[in-house]
Structures are given as structure tokens and as C-alpha cells.
C-alpha positions as CSV (number, residue, x, y, z in Angstrom):
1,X,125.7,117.0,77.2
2,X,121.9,117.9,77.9
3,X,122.3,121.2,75.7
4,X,123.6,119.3,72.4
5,X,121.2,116.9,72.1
6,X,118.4,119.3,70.2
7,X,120.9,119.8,67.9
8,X,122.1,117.0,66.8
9,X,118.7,115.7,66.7
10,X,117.9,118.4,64.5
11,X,120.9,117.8,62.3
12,X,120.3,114.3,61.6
13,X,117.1,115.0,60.7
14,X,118.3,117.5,58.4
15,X,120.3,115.4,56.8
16,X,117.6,112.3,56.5
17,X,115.3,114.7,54.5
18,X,117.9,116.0,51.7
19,X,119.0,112.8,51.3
20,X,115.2,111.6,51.2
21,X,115.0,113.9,48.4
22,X,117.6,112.5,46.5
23,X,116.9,108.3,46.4
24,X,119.0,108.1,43.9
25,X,122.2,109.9,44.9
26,X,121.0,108.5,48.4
27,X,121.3,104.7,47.5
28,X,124.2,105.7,45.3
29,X,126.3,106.7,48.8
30,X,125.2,103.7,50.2
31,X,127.1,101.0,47.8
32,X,130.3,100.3,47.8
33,X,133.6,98.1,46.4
34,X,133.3,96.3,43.2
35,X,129.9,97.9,42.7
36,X,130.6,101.1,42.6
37,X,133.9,100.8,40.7
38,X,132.0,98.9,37.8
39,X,129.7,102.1,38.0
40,X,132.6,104.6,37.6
41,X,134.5,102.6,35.1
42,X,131.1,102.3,33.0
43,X,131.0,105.9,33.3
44,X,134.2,107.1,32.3
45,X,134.5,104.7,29.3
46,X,130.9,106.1,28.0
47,X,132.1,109.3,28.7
48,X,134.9,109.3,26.8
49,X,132.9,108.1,23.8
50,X,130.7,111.0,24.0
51,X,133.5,113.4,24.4
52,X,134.9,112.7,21.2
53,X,131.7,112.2,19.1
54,X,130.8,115.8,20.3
55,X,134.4,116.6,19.2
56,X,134.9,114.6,16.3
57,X,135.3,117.3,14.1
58,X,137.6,118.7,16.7
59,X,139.9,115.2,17.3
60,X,140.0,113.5,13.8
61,X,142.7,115.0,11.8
62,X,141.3,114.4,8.5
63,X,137.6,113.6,7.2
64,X,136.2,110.2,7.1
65,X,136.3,109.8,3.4
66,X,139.5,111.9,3.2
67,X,142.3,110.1,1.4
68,X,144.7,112.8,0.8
69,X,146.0,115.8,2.5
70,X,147.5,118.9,0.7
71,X,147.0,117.6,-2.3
72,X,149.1,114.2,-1.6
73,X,147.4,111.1,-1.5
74,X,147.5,108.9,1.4
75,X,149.4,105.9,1.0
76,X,147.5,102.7,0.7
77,X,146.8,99.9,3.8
78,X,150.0,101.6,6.1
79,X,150.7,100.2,9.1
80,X,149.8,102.5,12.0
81,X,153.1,105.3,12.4
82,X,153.4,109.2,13.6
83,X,151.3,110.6,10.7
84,X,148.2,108.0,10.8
85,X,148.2,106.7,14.3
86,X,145.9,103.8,13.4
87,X,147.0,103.3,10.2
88,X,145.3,103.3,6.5
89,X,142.5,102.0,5.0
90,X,142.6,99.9,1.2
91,X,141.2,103.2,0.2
92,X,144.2,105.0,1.6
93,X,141.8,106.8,4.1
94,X,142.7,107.2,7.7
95,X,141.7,104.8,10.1
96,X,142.0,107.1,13.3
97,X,139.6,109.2,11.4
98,X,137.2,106.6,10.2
99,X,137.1,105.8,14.5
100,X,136.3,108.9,16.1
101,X,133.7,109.8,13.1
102,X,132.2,106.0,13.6
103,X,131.8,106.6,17.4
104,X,129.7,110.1,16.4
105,X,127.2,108.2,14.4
106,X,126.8,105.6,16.9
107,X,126.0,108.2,19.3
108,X,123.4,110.1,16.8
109,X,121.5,106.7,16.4
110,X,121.8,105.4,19.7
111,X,120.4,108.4,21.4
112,X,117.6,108.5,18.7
113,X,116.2,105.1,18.7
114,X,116.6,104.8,22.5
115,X,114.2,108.0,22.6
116,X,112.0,107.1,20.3
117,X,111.3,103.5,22.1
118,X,111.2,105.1,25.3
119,X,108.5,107.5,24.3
120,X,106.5,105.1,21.9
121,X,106.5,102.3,24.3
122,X,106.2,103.9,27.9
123,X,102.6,105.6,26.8
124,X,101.6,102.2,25.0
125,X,102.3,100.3,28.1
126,X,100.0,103.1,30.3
127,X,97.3,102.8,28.4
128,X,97.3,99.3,27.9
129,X,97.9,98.3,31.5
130,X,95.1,100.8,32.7
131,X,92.2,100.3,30.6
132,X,92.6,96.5,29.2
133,X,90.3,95.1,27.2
134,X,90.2,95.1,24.2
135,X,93.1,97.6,23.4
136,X,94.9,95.7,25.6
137,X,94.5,91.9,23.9
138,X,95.5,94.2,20.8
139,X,98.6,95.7,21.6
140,X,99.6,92.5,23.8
141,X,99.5,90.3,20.5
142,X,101.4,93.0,18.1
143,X,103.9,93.1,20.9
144,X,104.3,89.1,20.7
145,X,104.2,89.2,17.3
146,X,107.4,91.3,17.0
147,X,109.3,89.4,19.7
148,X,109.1,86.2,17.8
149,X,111.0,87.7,14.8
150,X,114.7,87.5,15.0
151,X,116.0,91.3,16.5
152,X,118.3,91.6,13.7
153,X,116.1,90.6,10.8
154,X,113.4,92.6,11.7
155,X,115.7,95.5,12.2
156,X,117.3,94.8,8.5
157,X,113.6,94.3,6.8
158,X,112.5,98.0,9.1
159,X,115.6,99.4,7.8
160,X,115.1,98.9,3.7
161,X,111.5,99.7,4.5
162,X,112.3,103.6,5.9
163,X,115.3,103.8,3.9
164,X,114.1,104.1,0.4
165,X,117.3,104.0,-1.4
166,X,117.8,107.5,0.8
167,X,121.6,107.8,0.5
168,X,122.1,110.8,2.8
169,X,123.4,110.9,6.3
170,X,120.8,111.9,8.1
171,X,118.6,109.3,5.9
172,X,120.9,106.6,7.1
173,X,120.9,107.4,11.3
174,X,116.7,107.9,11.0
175,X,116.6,105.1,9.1
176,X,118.8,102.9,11.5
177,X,117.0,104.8,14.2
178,X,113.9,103.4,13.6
179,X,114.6,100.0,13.2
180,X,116.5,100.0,16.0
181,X,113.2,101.6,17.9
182,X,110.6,98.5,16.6
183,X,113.1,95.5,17.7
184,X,112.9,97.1,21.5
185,X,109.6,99.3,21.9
186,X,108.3,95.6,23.0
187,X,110.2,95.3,25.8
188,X,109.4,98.9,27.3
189,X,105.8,98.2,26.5
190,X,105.7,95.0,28.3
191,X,107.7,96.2,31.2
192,X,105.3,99.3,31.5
193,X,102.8,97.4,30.8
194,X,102.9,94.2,33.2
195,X,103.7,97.4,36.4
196,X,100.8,99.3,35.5
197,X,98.0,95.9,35.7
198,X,100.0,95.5,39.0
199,X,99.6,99.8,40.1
200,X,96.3,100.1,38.8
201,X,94.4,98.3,41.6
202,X,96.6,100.0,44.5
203,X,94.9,101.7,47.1
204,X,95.8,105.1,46.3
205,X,94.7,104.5,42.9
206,X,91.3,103.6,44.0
207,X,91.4,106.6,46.5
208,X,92.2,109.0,43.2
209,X,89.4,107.3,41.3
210,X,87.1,107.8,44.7
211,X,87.8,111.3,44.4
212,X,86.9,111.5,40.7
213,X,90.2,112.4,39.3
214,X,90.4,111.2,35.1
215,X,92.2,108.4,33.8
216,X,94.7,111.0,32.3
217,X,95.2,112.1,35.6
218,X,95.6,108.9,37.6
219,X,98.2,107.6,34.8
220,X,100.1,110.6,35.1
221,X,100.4,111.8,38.3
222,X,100.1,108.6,40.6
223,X,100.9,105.7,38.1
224,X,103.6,106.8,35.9
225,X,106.4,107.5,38.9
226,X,105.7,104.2,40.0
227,X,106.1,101.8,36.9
228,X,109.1,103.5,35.0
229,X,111.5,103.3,37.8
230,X,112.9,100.2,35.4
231,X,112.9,102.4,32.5
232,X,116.5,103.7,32.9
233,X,118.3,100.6,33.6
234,X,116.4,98.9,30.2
235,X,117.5,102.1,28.3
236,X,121.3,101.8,29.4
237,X,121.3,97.9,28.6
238,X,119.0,98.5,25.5
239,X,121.8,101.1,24.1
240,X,124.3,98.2,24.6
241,X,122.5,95.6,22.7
242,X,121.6,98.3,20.2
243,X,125.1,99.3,19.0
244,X,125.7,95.4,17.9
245,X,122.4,95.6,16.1
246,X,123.8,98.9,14.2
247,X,127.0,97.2,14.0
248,X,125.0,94.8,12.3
249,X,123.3,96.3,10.1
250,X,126.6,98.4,8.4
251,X,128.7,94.9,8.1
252,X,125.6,93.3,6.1
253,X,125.7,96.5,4.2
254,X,121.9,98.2,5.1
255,X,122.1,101.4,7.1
256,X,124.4,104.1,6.2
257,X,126.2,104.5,3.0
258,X,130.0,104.2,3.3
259,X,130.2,107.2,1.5
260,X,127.8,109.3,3.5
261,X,128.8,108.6,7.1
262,X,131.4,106.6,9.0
263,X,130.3,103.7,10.9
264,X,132.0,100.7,12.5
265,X,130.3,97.7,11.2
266,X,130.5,98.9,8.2
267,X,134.7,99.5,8.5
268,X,134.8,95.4,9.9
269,X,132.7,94.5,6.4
270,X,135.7,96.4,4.6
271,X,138.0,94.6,6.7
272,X,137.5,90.9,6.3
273,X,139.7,90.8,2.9
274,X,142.6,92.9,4.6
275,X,142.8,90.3,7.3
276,X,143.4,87.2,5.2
277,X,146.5,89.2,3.8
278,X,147.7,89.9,7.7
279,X,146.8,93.8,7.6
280,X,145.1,93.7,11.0
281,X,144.7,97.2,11.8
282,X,141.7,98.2,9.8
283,X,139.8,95.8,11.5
284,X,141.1,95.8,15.1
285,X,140.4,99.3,15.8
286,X,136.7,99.6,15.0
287,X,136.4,96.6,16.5
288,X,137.9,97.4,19.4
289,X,135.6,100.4,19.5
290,X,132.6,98.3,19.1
291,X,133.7,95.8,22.1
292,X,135.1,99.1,25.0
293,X,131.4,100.8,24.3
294,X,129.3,98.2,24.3
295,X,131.0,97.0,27.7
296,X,130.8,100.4,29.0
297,X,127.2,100.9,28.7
298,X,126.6,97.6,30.1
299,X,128.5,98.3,32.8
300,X,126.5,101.0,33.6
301,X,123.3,99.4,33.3
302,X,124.1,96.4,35.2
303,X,125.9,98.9,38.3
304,X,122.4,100.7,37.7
305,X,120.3,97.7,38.6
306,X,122.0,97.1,41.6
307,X,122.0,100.4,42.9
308,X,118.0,101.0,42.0
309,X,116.9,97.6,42.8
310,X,116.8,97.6,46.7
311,X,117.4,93.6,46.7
312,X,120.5,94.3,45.0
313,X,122.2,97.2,46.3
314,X,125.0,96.5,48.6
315,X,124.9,98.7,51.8
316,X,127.6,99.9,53.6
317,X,127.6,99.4,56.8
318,X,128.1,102.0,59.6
319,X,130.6,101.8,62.4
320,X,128.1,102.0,65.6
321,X,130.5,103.1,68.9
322,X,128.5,102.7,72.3
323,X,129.1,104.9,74.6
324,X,130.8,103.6,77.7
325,X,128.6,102.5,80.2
326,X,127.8,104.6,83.2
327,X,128.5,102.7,86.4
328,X,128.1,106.1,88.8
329,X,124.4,105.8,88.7
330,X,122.6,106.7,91.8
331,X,120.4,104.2,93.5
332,X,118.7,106.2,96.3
333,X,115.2,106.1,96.0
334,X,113.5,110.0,95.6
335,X,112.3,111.8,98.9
């Protein structure tokens, strides 16, 4: 018993440091239940998006604009069947097609306007936090200033702005992208922002400055890890909120060009005057698209908060067995 203590000393402290260099995968082992099955169910449903916007080429059997095959045109607003599994649009394009296409320009947008908020307003927020002033006063009152306009009007007013009657693809998604990026760049800056006034007068801030290292330095090496731990879990609820506000944008008819790209809101604009004639399947599909993604992403960013926020997370709790007490003890004093 004497001999394996060392090592099991030694192997729990083996195992506290590589999960001490892991927090994340660390606090992730320690939740449990509903938690971490609205964490895994977030995940798979955004991975399946992904999967087949990568693919799309790969899983839709005909283009998005495609309305006849072989030289046959499609017939017109047919119900779902064998050949088009989610039926036909007025058009007589397929609806399956017009889905998995929608879900790959969602992706392209998404991913674009979440990185270009993250790195406008994560650097904004530094450098206002850190130096104040007037700089700060500044980019405080532009920030307020954009937070009292309605998110989806200033994204429609952005979006005509950067647009520029462009009627290509790729003018559409950057176009859609950055509006997308000025209705939430506020919200990173301010998050960034209101951690950095609270990092800046830590002591190990004041020890770097003691020791003459630069602002540059102090923001990036000491302040930064500390005030975008946040950052993730605003991206992941951001990309949420963002697919309505591109969703949005295509049923009010800004964005991108039916005939350039597929995109969901767009297909529900299309819809409206198939539905008060009972033909339910052009709308219910990319709706249905809209409503599984949107709750996927949320789910991870909500399972994300709790597992990050330590106030939050719901621990597991570990089986302690004591070992039986020893009632042989000896109780003769020494020589």
C-alpha cells in the first residue's frame, strides 16, 4: 500500500495538468444531462448544414435555377414525388435544389460577416477600453448611434449602399456580408470594450507597464486572453440572429438576386402567392430550413455559455468511497 502511493500521486497530477491545459475540453467533461445533449444536438444539426453547403454541388440533383433536365421541362408547382423530393417551384424549378443551394449561401455570408465583426470590433474595443479619452467618447457614441437604429433597417439601408445595383453572386453575399457586419460590430465592441476598462487597471497590467512593456504589448499579450473569452459564445448566438436578418433581407427583395444565387428568404417571398392557392411545399421547406439552423446555432451558443461561464456550468459530481476504517490501530506508547 506504502509503495503505490508515489504513483498514484504522480498520476493524478498528471492528469490535473493536461486537463489544465485544456479548460475548455476540461469544463466540457465536467457537464452533464440536458446540457450536454442540447450541446450535441446543436452540433449535429449545424453540422449537417455545413456538410451539405460544402457538398451542394455534390447533393442537389439539379441547379438552382434549373427548370428542365435533358431537354424536358420541369413541370410546374408539383407536389413533392420520387423525381423532385420537395416538389416544384411556379417556375418549375426544383425545390430540393433551391434548399441545399440556399443553405450554401447562408453559410458563405454567415461565416463572412461573423468574421468581419469579430475582427472590426475586437481591436476597436482594445483600443478604446485601454487608452479612453477622447477616442474612447468617440467610438462609444458611434457605437450608440448604430444601436438605436432598427438591426434590420440599417442592414437594408448598408445593403443598397455596398450593393450598387451589383447583380453577381459574389456581389450579393459581400454585400449582405457587410451589412450584416455594422448591425453587430457594436455589440463586440462594447463587450470588448466594457472587459478591457475592467483589465486595464489589474495588477499584472500595472506590473507589465512597471516593467516598461508598450501598449501594443500589454493589449496583446496580457489583455486580449482575458476579455474575449465572451467572444465565441456572441459569435455562435450572433450567427443565429444573423441568418433571420439575411432571411430578411431576400424576402424584402435586397441582397442577392434570385437569379444569381439561391437563398431562403428569398424562396418564402416567392412563396406567399403559392400558399393562398394551398401549394404549401415551396414555402414550408425553406422555411423549415430557416427555423432547424437558426435553432441549431442557438443551441450551441446557449450550451456554450453554460459550459464557459463558470456560474453556469453544471458539474458532475464524483462518487467519493472512504476507505473502511482501521480499527487494528496500536495504542502502546513508543519505547
Amino acid at each position: 500500500m506504502t509503495a503505490s502511493l508515489p504513483e498514484l500521486e504522480v498520476t493524478e497530477l498528471e492528469v490535473g495538468a493536461r486537463h489544465s491545459r485544456i479548460p475548455g475540453l476540461n469544463a466540457m467533461r465536467a457537464t452533464s444531462g440536458f446540457q450536454r445533449g442540447m450541446l450535441l444536438a446543436g452540433i449535429v444539426i449545424v453540422a449537417f448544414f455545413f456538410v451539405v453547403a460544402v457538398f451542394a454541388p455534390l447533393i442537389a440533383p439539379y441547379g438552382f435555377n434549373d427548370a428542365k433536365s435533358g431537354g424536358v421541362d420541369f413541370k410546374t408547382l408539383q407536389p413533392p414525388s420520387s423525381k423532385h423530393w420537395f416538389g416544384t417551384a411556379v417556375g418549375g424549378e426544383d425545390v430540393f435544389s433551391q434548399v441545399v443551394y440556399g443553405a450554401q449561401t447562408a453559410l458563405e455570408v454567415i461565416v463572412l460577416a461573423v468574421a468581419l465583426s469579430i475582427v472590426v470590433g475586437v481591436p476597436l474595443g482594445l483600443l478604446s477600453g485601454y487608452f479612453g479619452g477622447r477616442l474612447d467618447r468617440v467610438l462609444v457614441l458611434v457605437s450608440d448611434a448604430l444601436f438605436s437604429f432598427p438591426s434590420l433597417l440599417l442592414a437594408i439601408v448598408i445593403d443598397i449602399s455596398v450593393s450598387n445595383g451589383s447583380s453577381s453572386k459574389s456581389g450579393g453575399i459581400f454585400a449582405a456580408a457587410v451589412a450584416i457586419t455594422v448591425v453587430y460590430v457594436p455589440q463586440y465592441f462594447r463587450v470588448v470594450r466594457n472587459a478591457t476598462v475592467a483589465a486595464r487597471e489589474e495588477p499584472y497590467v500595472e506590473a507589465a507597464r512597471a516593467l516598461g512593456a508598450s501598449p501594443f504589448a500589454i493589449m496583446t499579450r496580457y489583455v486580449f486572453g482575458n476579455v474575449v473569452q465572451t467572444v465565441p459564445v456572441i459569435a455562435t448566438l450572433n450567427a443565429g440572429d444573423a441568418i433571420l436578418t439575411l432571411a430578411g433581407l431576400g424576402f424584402l427583395g435586397f441582397g442577392i438576386e434570385p437569379s444569381s444565387g439561391a437563398e431562403w428568404g428569398a424562396e418564402l417571398s416567392r412563396a406567399i402567392s403559392d400558399t393562398a392557392a394551398g401549394i404549401w411545399w415551396t414555402g414550408t421547406f425553406p422555411g423549415l430550413a430557416i427555423v432547424l439552423l437558426v435553432v441549431g446555432v442557438t443551441l450551441v451558443g446557449e450550451s456554450l455559455n453554460d459550459v464557459l461561464n463558470p456560474l453556469l456550468r453544471t458539474t458532475k459530481l464524483t462518487h467519493v468511497v472512504l476507505p473502511p476504517r482501521d480499527t487494528g490501530v496500536s495504542m502502546e506508547k513508543p519505547a
